[in-house]
C-alpha positions in Angstrom: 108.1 150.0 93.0 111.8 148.2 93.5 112.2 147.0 97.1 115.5 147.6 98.0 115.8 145.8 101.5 117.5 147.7 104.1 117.2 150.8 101.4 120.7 149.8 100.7 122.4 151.8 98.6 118.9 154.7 98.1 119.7 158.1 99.2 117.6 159.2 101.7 119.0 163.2 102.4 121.3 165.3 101.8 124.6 166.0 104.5 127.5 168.1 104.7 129.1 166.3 107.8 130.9 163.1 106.9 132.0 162.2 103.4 133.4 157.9 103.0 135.6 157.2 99.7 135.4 153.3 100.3 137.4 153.1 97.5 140.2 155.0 98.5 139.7 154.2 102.3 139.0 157.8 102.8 137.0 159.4 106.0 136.5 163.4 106.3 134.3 165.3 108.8 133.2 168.7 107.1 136.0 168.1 104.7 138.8 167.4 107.5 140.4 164.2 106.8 139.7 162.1 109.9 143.8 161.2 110.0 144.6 164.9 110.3 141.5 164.8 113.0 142.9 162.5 115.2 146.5 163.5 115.6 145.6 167.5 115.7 142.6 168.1 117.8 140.6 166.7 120.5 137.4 165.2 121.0 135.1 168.2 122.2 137.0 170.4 119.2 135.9 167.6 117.0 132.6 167.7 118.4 132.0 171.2 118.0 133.3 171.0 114.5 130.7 168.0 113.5 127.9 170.4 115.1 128.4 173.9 114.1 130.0 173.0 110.9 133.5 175.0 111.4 136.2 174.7 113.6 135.5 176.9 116.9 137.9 179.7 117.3 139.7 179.7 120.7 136.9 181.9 122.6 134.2 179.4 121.2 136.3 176.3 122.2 137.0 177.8 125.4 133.2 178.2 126.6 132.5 174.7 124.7 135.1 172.9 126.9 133.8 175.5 130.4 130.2 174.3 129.5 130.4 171.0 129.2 132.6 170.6 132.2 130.0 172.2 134.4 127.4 169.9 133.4 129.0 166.8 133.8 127.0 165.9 137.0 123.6 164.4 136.8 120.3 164.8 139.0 120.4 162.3 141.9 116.8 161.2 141.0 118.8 159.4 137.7 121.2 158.0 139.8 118.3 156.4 142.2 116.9 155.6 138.8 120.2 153.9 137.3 120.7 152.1 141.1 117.1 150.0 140.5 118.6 148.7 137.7 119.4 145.3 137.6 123.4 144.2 137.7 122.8 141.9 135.1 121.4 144.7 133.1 123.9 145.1 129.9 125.0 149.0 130.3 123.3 150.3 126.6 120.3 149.3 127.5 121.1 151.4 131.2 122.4 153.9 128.7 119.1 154.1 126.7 116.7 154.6 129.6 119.0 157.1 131.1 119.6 159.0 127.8 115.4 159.4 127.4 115.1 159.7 131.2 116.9 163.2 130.6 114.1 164.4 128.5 112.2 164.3 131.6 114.4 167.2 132.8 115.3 169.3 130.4 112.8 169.0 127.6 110.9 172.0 126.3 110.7 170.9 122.6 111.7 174.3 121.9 113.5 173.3 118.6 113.8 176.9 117.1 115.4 178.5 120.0 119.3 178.1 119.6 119.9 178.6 123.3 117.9 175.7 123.6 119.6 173.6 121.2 122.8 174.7 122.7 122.2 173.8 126.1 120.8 170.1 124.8 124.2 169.5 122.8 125.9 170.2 126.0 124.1 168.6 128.4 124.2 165.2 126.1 127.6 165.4 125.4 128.6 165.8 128.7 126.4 163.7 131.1 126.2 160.6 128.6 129.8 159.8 129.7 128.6 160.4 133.5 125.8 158.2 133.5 128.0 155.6 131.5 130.7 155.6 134.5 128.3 155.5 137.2 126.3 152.5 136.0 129.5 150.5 135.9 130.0 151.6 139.8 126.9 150.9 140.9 126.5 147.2 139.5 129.8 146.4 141.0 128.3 147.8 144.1 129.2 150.9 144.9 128.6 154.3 144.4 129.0 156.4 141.6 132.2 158.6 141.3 131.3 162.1 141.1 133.1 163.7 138.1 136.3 166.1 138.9 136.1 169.5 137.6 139.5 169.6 136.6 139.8 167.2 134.7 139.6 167.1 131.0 136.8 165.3 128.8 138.2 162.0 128.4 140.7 162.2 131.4 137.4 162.3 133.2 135.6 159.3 132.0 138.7 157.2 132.9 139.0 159.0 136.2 135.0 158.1 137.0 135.9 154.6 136.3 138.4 154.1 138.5 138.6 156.9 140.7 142.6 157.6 139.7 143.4 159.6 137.6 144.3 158.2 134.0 148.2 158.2 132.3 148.7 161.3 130.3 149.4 159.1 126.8 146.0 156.8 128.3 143.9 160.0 128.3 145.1 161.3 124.9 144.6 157.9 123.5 141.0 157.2 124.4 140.4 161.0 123.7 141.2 159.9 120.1 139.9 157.1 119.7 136.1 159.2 120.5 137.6 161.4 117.4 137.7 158.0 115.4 134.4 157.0 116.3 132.4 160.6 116.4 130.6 160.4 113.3 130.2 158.1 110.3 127.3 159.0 107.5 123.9 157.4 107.4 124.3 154.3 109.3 122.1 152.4 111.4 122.3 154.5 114.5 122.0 157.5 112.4 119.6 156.7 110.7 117.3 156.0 113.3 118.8 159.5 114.7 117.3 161.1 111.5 113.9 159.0 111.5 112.9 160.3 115.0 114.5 164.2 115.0 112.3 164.1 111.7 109.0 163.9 113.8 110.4 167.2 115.5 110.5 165.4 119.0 113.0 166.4 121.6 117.1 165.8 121.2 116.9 163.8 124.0 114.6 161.2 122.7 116.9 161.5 119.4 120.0 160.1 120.8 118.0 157.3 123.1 116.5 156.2 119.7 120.1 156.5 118.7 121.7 154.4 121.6 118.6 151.4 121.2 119.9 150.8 117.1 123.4 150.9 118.0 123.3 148.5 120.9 122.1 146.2 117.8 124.4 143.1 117.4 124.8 143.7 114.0 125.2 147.8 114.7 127.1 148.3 117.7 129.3 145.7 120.1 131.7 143.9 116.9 134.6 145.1 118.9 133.4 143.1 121.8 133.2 139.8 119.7 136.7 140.6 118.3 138.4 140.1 121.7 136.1 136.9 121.8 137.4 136.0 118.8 141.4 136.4 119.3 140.9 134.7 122.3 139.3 131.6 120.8 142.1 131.6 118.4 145.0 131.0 121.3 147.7 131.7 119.3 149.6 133.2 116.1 150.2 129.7 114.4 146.2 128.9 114.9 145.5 132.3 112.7 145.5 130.3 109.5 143.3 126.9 110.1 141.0 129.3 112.3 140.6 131.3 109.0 140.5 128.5 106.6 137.5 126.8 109.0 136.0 129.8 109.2 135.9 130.1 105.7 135.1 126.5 104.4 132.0 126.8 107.6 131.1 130.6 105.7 131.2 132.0 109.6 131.7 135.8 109.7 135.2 136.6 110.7 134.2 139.6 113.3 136.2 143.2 112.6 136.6 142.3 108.9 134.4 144.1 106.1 132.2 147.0 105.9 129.7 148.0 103.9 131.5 151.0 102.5 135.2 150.0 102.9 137.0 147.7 100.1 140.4 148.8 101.5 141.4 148.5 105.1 139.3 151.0 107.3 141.4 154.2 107.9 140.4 154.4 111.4 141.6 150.9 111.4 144.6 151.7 110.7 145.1 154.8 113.2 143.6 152.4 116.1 146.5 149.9 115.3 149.0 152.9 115.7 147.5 153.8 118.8 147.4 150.1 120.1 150.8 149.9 119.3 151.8 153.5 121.5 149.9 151.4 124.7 151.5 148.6 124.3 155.1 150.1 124.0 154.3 152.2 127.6 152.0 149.9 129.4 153.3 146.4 127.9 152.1 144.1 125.1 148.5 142.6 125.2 149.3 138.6 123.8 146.2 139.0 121.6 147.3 141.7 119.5 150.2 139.1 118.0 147.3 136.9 117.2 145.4 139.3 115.4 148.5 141.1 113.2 148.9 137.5 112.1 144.8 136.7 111.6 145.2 140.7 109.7 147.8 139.0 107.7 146.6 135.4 106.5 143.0 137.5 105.9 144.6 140.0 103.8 146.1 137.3 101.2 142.8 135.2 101.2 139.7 138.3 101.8 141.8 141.2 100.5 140.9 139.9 96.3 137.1 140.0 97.7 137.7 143.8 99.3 137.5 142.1 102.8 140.4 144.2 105.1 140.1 145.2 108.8 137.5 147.7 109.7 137.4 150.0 113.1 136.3 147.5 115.6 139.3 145.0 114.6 141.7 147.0 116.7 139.7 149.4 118.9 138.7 146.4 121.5 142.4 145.7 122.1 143.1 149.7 122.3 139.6 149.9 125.4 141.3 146.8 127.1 144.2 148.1 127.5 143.1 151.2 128.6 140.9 149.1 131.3 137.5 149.7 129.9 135.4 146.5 130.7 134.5 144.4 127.5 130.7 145.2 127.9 131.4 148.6 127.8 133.0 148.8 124.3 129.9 149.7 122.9 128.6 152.1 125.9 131.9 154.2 124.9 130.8 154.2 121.1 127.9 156.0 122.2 129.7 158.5 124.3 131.9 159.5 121.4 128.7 159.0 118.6 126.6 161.7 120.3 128.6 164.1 119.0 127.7 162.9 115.1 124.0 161.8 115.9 123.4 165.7 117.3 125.3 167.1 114.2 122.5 164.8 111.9 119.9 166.0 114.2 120.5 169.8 113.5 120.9 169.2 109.5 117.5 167.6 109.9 115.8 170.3 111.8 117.6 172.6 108.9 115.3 171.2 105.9 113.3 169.1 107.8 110.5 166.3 106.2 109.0 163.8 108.4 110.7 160.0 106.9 107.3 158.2 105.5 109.0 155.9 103.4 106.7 153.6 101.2 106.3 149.6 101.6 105.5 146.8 98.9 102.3 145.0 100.3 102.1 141.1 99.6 99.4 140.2 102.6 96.0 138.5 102.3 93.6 140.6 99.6 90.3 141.7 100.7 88.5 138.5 103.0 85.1 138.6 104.6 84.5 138.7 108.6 83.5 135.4 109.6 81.1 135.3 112.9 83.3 133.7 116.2 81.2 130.9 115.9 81.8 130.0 112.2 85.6 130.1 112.4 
């Protein structure tokens, strides 16, 4: 046997949802390119695309959006849960316990009944964002903000995080940038997605599996350590020696490379658009100068080695300005990954074998039991 560590680069199943050309810096989702994605349609379109497999037609959309929206709220017993929480508590790991803690209520295991994998999409897709929102209120205190009916999907999530309700080009923004981060192949948190919906457990277990790999420093949370980053950095003129020490010391340079990118990230580059459409309406952030110039010294020094910007580069400054709390960069990742970890947990179910992968043994060989008193 070859150990390949972190089976990089072994294919493990076969999908129809997302297809990468890190070549070309390429992303599609069913064969939409995710460009076209983001400036067409809207996050719970997207979603049911990445699910079902097609884009709904207007009656399916329709009862998609109507169904979701009436099952934003959650049982109080998860909001007592979420309030024993402690305020220190970083909000994925809140997220993760609330996620399974849904299982609790809704779980049949009744994987071959479709009204029962409908409801589950639904449910997920529309109370992660809830439970999200209301763990943010109640650390800071108070009580959760009870979701308005008429407001849209992402409109909402803003609106339960601040109780007003969010700027037209704000709400279309952050409904996009869930579009951006919705689905993207067999990564960690997908993986793990895979592993577990292989055992045939319930979806809700799934996506808490999900939610643990991506709150991962080396999964999830990059975006956070961006901002960090830019803000170490001061200034525009620092860019360079900051790069050049960073370099000479081999520290990782957070929000540049990816495994499948050698180009610059194509979400990357719709996140700096979007960035840009905030800053014109709600003024500049000072950071983003500082990072268009780190972007820049990077490019001439990484870009030979096929080291460019990748998603969480600009989608930090993008959540800050649209007042999302640093710590819950990655909480929002999971509200808009949902949609492409239940979309991987359907194709599973669909040709479904249990992940037993093998392992290359190198412990003690065969020892004797010594008595207690002889060792």
């Amino acid at each position: 046997m070859v150990l390949k560590p972190g089976l990089e680069g072994v294919p493990v199943t076969k999908s129809g949802i997302c297809e990468i050309n890190g070549t070309e810096g390429r992303l599609s989702y069913r064969g939409y390119p995710i460009s076209e994605l983001a400036q067409k349609s809207s996050f719970l379109e997207t979603a049911f695309l990445l699910i079902w497999g097609e884009l709904p037609t207007e009656n399916e959309l329709e009862k998609f959006e109507k169904d979701v929206q009436m099952h934003r709220r959650v049982s109080f017993r998860i909001r007592d849960m979420l309030k024993c929480f402690p305020e220190s508590g970083h909000p994925m790991d809140a997220l993760q316990a609330s996620a399974a803690s849904l299982g609790l209520f809704y779980s049949r295991r009744a994987i071959d009944d479709p009204k029962y994998i409908y409801d589950a999409v639904v449910r997920l897709i529309a109370k992660i964002p809830t439970m999200v929102a209301a763990f943010e209120q109640i650390r800071k205190g108070d009580d959760p903000i009870q979701p308005q009916d008429d407001l849209p999907y992402s409109s909402n999530f803003l609106y339960m995080l601040t109780e007003r309700e969010p700027n037209p080009l704000a709400a279309r923004v952050f409904d996009r940038c869930l579009i951006l981060h919705a689905e993207h192949s067999l990564n960690a948190s997908t993986f793990s997605a895979r592993v577990t919906a292989s055992t045939l457990t319930d979806p809700y277990a799934v996506v808490a599996s999900a939610v643990g790999t991506l709150a991962g420093p080396l999964h999830g949370g990059a975006n956070e350590d961006v901002i960090a980053m830019l803000e170490e950095i001061g200034r525009p003129d620092e860019a360079s020696s900051f790069l050049n020490d960073a370099i000479a010391k081999k520290r990782k340079i957070m929000g540049f490379g990816h495994r499948e990118y050698r180009v610059k990230d194509p979400r990357a580059t719709i996140l700096q658009a979007f960035a840009e459409e905030l800053f014109t309406e709600f003024g500049k952030d000072e950071m983003y100068e500082v990072a268009k110039a780190l972007e820049e010294e990077a490019i001439s020094k990484l870009g030979p080695k096929g080291i460019f910007p990748n998603v969480d580069f600009y989608s930090g400054l993008v959540y800050r300005k649209l007042g999302i709390p640093r710590d819950l960069f990655t909480p929002v990742f999971a509200i808009s990954r949902v949609a492409g970890w239940l979309a991987h947990w359907r194709e599973q179910l669909g040709a479904n074998r249990i992940f037993r992968p093998s392992q290359i043994y190198e412990g003690a060989k065969i020892r004797n039991w010594q008595p207690l008193e002889n060792r």
